[in-house]
N, C-alpha and C positions, 0 to 999 in steps of 0.2 A: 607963439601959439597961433593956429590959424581962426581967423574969426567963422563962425557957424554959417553958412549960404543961408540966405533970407527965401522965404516960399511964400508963393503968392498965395492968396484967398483961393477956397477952394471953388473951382469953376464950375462946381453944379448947384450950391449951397451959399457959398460967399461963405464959410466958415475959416475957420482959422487952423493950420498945417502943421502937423511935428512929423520931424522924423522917430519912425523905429526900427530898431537896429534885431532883426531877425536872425541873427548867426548865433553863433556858439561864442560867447563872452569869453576873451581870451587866446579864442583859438582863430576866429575869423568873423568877419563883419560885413551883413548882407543889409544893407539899408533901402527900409522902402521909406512912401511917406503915406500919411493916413490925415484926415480933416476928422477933426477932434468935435465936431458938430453931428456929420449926417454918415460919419463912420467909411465913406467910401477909403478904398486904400488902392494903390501906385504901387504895381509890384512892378518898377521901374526896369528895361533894358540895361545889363552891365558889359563890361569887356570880357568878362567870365560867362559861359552859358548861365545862364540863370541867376547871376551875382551881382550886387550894386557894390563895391567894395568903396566908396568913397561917400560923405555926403553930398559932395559937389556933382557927382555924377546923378543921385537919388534926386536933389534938384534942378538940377539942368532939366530933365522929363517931365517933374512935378510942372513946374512953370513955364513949361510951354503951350502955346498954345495955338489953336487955327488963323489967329490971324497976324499971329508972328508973320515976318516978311517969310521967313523961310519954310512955312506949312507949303504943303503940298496941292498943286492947284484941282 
């Protein structure tokens, strides 16, 4: 079983991150993430137009940030 990707504190609140799973239960699985504090929500980039189909993907966006090495100068 794969272990759940860990999410950082939310970068505008410092609140705490869950994933939710926006699809059709069953049928397909479009995962953003939301800060369970100040409500802001990560309608995160997928490989599908419009679709996060992975948690790992939902996180990889969630927890980035500008001063990762790899932001944009």
């Amino acid at each position: 079983m794969k272990k759940t990707p860990q999410l950082k504190p939310c970068p505008f609140c410092g609140g705490k991150a869950k994933f939710e799973n926006c699809g059709d239960p069953g049928k397909f699985a479009d995962w953003d993430v939301v800060c369970t504090e100040c409500g802001i929500l990560a309608l995160c980039p997928g490989e599908e137009p419009g679709m996060v189909t992975t948690k790992e993907e939902a996180a990889k966006a969630w927890n980035r940030r500008m001063d990762d090495a790899d932001a944009p100068d």
